[in-house]
C-alpha positions in Angstrom: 0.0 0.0 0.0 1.1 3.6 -0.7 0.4 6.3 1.4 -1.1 9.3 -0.4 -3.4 10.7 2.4 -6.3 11.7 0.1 -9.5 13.2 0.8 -11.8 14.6 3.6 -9.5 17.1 5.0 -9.3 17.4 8.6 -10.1 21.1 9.5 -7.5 22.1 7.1 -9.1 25.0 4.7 -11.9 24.5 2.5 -13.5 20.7 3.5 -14.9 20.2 -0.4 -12.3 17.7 -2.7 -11.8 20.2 -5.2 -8.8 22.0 -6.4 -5.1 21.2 -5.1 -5.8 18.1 -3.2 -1.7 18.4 -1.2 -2.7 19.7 1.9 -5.6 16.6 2.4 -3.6 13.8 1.3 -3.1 11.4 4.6 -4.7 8.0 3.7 -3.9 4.5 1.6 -4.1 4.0 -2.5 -4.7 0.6 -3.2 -2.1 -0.1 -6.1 -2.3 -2.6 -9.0 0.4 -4.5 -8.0 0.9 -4.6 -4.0 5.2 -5.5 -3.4 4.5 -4.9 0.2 2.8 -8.6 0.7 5.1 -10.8 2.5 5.3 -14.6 2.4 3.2 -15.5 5.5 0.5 -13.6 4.1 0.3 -15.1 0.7 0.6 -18.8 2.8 -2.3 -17.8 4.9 -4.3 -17.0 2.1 -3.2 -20.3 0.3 -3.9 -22.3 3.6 -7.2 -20.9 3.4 -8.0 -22.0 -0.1 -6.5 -25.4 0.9 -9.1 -25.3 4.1 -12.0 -24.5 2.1 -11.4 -27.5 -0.3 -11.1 -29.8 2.4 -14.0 -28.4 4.2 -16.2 -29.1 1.1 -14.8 -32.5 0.4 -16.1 -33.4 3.5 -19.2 -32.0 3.4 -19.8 -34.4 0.1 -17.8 -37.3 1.8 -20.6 -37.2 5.0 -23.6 -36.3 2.9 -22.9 -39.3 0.5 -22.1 -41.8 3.8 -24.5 -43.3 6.3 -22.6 -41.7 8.9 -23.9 -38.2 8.6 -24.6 -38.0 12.1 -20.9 -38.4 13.2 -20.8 -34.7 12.2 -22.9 -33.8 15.7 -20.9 -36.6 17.8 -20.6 -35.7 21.5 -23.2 -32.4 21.3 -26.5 -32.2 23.5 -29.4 -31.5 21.7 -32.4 -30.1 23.7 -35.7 -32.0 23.6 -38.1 -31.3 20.5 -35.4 -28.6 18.6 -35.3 -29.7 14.7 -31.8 -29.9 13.8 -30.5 -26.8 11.4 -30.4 -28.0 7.5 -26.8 -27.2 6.0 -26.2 -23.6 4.3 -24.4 -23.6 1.4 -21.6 -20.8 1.7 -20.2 -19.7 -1.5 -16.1 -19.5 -1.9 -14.2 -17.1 -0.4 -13.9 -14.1 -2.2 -10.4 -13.2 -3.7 -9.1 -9.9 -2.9 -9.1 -7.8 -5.9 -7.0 -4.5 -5.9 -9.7 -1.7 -7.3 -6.5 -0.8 -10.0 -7.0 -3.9 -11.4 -10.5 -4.0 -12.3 -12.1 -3.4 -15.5 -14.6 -0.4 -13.5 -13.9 1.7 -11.0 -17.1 0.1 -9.4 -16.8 -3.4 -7.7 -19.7 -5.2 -7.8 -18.9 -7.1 -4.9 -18.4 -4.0 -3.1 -20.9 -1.5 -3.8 -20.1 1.9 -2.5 -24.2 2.0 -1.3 -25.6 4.3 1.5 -28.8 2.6 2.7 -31.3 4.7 5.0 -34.7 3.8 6.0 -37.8 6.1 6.6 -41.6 5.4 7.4 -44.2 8.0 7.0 -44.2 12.1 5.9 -40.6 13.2 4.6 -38.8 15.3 6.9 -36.1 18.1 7.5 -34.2 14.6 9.5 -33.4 12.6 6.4 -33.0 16.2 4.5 -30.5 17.2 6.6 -28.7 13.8 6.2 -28.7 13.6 2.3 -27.7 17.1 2.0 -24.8 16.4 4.4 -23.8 13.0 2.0 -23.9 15.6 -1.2 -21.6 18.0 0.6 -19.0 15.6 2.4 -19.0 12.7 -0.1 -17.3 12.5 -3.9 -20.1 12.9 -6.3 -18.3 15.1 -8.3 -21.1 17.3 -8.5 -19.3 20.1 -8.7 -17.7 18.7 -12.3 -19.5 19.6 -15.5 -19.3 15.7 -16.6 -18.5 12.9 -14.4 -16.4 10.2 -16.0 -17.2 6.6 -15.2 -14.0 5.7 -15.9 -12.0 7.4 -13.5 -13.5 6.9 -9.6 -16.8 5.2 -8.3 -19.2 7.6 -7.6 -20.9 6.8 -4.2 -24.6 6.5 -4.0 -27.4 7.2 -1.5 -30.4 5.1 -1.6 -33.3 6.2 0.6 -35.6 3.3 1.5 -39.4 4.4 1.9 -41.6 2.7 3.8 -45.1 4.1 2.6 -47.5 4.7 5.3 -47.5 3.2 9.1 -44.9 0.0 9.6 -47.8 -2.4 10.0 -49.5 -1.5 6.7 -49.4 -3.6 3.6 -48.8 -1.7 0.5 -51.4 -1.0 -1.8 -51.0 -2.0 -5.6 -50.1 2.0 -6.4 -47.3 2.4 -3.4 -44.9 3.1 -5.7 -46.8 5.5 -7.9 -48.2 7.3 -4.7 -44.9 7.2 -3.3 -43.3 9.5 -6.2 -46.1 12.1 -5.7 -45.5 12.4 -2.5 -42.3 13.0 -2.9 -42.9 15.6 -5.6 -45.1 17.1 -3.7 -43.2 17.9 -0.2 -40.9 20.5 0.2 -38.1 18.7 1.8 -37.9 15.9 -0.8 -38.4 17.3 -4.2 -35.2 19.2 -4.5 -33.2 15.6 -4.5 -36.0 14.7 -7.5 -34.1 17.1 -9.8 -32.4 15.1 -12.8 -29.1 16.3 -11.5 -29.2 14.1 -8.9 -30.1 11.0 -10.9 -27.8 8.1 -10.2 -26.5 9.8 -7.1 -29.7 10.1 -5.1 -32.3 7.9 -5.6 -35.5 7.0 -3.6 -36.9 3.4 -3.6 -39.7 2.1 -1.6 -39.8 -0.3 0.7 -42.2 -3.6 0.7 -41.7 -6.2 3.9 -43.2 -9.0 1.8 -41.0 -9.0 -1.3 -37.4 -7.6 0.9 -38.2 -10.2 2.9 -38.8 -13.7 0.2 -35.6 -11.8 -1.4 -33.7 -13.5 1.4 -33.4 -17.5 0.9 -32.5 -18.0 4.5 -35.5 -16.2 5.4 -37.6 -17.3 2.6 -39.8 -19.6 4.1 -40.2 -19.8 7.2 -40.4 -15.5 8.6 -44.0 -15.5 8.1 -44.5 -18.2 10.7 -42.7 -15.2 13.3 -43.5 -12.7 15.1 -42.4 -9.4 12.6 -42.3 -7.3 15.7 -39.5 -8.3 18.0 -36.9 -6.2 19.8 -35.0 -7.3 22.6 -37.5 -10.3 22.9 -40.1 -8.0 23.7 -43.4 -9.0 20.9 -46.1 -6.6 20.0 -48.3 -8.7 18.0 -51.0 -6.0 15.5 -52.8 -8.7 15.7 -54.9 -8.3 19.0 -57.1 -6.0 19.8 -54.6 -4.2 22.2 -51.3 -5.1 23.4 -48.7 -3.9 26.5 -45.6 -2.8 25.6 -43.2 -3.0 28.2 -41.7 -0.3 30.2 -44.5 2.0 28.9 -47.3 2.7 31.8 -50.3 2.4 29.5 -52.0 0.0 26.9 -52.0 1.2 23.4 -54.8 0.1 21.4 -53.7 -1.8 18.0 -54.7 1.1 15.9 -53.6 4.0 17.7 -49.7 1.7 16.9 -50.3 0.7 13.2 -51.5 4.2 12.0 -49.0 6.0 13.6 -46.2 7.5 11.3 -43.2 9.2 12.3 -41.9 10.2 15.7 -44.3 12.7 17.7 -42.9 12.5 20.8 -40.3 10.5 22.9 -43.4 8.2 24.3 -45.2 8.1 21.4 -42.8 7.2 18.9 -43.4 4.8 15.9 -42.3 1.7 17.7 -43.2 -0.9 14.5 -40.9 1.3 12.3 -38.2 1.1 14.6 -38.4 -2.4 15.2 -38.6 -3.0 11.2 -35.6 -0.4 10.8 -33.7 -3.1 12.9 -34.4 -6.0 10.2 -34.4 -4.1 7.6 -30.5 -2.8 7.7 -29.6 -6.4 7.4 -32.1 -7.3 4.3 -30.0 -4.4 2.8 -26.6 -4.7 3.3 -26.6 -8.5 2.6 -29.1 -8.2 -0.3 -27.6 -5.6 -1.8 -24.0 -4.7 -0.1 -22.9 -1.2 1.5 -23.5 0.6 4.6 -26.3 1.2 6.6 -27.1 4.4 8.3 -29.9 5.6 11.2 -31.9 8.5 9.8 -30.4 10.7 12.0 -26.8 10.5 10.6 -25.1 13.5 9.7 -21.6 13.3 7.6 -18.8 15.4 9.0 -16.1 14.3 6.2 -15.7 11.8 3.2 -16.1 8.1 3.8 -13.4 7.2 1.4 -10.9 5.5 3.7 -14.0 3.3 5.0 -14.7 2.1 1.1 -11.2 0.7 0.9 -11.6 -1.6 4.0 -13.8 -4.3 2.5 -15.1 -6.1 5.9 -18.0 -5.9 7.8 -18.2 -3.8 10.8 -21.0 -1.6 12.7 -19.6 0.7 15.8 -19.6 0.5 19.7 -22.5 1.1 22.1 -21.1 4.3 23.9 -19.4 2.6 27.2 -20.9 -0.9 26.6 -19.0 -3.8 24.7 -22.0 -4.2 22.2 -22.8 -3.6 19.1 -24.4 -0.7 17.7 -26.4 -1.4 14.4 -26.6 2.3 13.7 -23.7 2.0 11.3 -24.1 -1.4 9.8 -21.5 -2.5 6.9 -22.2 -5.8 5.7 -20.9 -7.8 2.5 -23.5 -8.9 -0.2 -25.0 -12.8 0.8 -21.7 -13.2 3.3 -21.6 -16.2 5.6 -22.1 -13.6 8.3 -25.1 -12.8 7.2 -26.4 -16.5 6.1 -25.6 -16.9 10.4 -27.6 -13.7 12.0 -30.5 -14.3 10.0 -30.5 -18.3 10.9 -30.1 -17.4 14.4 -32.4 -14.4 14.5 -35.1 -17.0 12.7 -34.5 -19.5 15.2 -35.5 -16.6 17.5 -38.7 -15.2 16.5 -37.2 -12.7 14.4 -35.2 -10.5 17.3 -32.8 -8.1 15.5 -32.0 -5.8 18.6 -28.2 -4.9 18.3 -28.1 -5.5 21.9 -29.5 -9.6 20.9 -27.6 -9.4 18.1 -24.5 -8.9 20.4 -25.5 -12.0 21.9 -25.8 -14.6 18.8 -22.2 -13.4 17.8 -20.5 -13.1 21.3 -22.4 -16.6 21.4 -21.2 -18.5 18.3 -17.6 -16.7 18.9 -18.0 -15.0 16.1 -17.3 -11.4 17.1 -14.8 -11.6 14.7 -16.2 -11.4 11.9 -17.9 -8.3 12.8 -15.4 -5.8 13.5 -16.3 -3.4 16.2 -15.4 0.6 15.4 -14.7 2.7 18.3 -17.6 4.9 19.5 -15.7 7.9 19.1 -14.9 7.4 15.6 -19.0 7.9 14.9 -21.0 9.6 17.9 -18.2 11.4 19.7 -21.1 13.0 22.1 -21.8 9.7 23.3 -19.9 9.5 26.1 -20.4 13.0 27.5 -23.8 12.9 27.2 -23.8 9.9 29.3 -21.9 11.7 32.0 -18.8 10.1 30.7 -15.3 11.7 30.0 -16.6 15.2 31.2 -13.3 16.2 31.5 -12.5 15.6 27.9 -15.6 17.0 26.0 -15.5 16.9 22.1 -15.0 19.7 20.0 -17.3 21.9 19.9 -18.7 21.3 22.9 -22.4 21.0 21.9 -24.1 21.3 25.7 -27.7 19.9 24.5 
């Protein structure tokens, strides 16, 4: 790797990429050819291949034997649980330099910014667009982008139409678009010259969710809404949800849209939001945001990592989901939504914490330091008072 520091500029002059980019130059190029590799590296990666191979040679050997069941010698099995069928994991991918492809795109690694939204368009998801078209390369500012020179990130804003426990009507998509057109905090993104850069898809449970094989066909058999293990089934005529001091009728939570209050929030659509970052980073590859990001510099450094990772939970050694980067149909993602089947559909960060620390798989999952996100975090929390982040924002 060769170090070339480009992009983002911390605090130094003008934050946009444009003109001399010297003075913003401070991370890694990926070059064609990489000379730095040593030899343990390239045996690692050649015992890995060899691993693989063996692994599936196996796999045929037991599946073609009467002996299949050797595979779960010495394990307990608790009474009446049907034993997991085999997922079949694609080979590992081969890293590919992004010099050496024929597109500045890789397909296998997207550059995708996935937010989700329920109900009326807002100045929150606004405010975060406008803040990926300022921070972010676009190239915007040029009077023709070449295709053949950089990847051109993208932001796709996922609508779900109406509340989070309605099932779209045959004209969602249609009505969608003139609701868009017609609010004054989503039409200006409409504008052809954000076409390919910008774009606004909606959201359907039913088809994001048969989209997923491991999911497929068994989800509608669960309970939708699940957080933390805590159900509220639309189905009955009211439900409890914990913590909260009153009963809600069913109505009163499947027509609400959008947040109102801190008590009365959309609950469904933040429960869905939880499931639905996963169906889109492994469906479709990229990053995952919470609607109430806002970029402070240019994500290129991030891009040239290509693992999955989401960031810390402020003091606590868990996972927050808030930043979710996951690779498309990964083995990592095959696992969560296994596990999270085999438990009614429960897609908290905090129970997704569990199912990795669980199957020691942490790994696999790299988690970012708080600070590098949601540097308030902490100090909100009545952490690290004596070292407050810059600016201090007291509320």
């Amino acid at each position: 790797m060769e170090v070339l520091r480009v992009g983002a500029g911390l605090d130094n002059g003008r934050r946009f990429r444009r003109g001399k980019l010297d003075d913003w130059k401070y991370i890694y190029l990926e070059r064609a050819e990489n000379n730095t590799i040593h030899s343990h590296a390239r045996r690692h990666a050649e015992d890995e291949e060899d691993l693989f191979a063996e692994v599936t040679a196996d796999r045929h050997h037991y599946a073609q034997s009467d002996n299949a069941s050797d595979l779960d010698s010495g394990l307990s099995r608790r009474r009446d649980v049907q034993t997991e069928q085999s997922i079949d994991l694609r080979p590992p991918d081969r890293y590919r330099p992004y010099a050496s492809l024929s597109h500045p795109c890789d397909p296998e690694n997207p550059r995708l910014f996935h937010m989700f939204w329920t109900g009326p368009f807002t100045d929150k998801p606004y405010l975060a667009i406008l803040s990926f078209l300022f921070t972010q390369n676009t190239g915007l500012h040029l009077k023709q982008w070449s295709e053949d020179t950089s990847c051109r990130p993208q932001f796709w804003m996922w609508i779900n139409p109406g509340p989070a426990a309605s099932v779209p009507n045959p004209n969602s998509e249609r009505d969608m678009v003139a609701q868009l057109r017609s609010n004054p905090w989503a039409a200006p993104f409409l504008h052809p010259r954000f076409r390919g850069i910008v774009e606004f898809k909606m959201w359907n449970t039913t088809e994001q969710m048969d989209g997923v094989p491991e999911l497929r066909d068994e989800w509608r058999s669960k309970d939708l809404f699940n957080s933390g293990g805590n159900v509220i089934n639309v189905d009955k005529k009211s439900v409890s949800t914990p913590g909260a001091k009153e009963t809600e009728t069913n109505s009163d939570l499947t027509k609400r849209t959008g947040s109102k209050s801190a008590s009365t929030y959309d609950r469904l659509s933040v429960i869905l939001s939880d499931l639905a970052r996963f169906i889109l980073c492994h469906r479709f590859g990229g990053i995952y945001l919470d609607a109430d990001t806002i970029f402070l510099r240019d994500w290129e450094e991030l891009w040239g990592w290509r693992g999955a990772f989401a960031y810390r939970w402020s003091r606590l050694p868990r996972y927050n989901t808030a930043v979710l980067k996951l690779n498309k149909n990964s083995a990592l993602g095959k696992f969560l939504f296994r596990t999270a089947l085999k438990n009614n559909l429960d897609f908290h960060p905090m129970t997704m914490s569990v199912y990795l620390r669980e199957a020691h798989l942490e790994g696999l999952l790299l988690m970012l330091s708080d600070a590098l996100f949601d540097s308030a975090w902490l100090n909100t929390e009545g952490y690290q008072l004596l070292r407050p982040p810059q600016p201090y924002f007291s509320r």
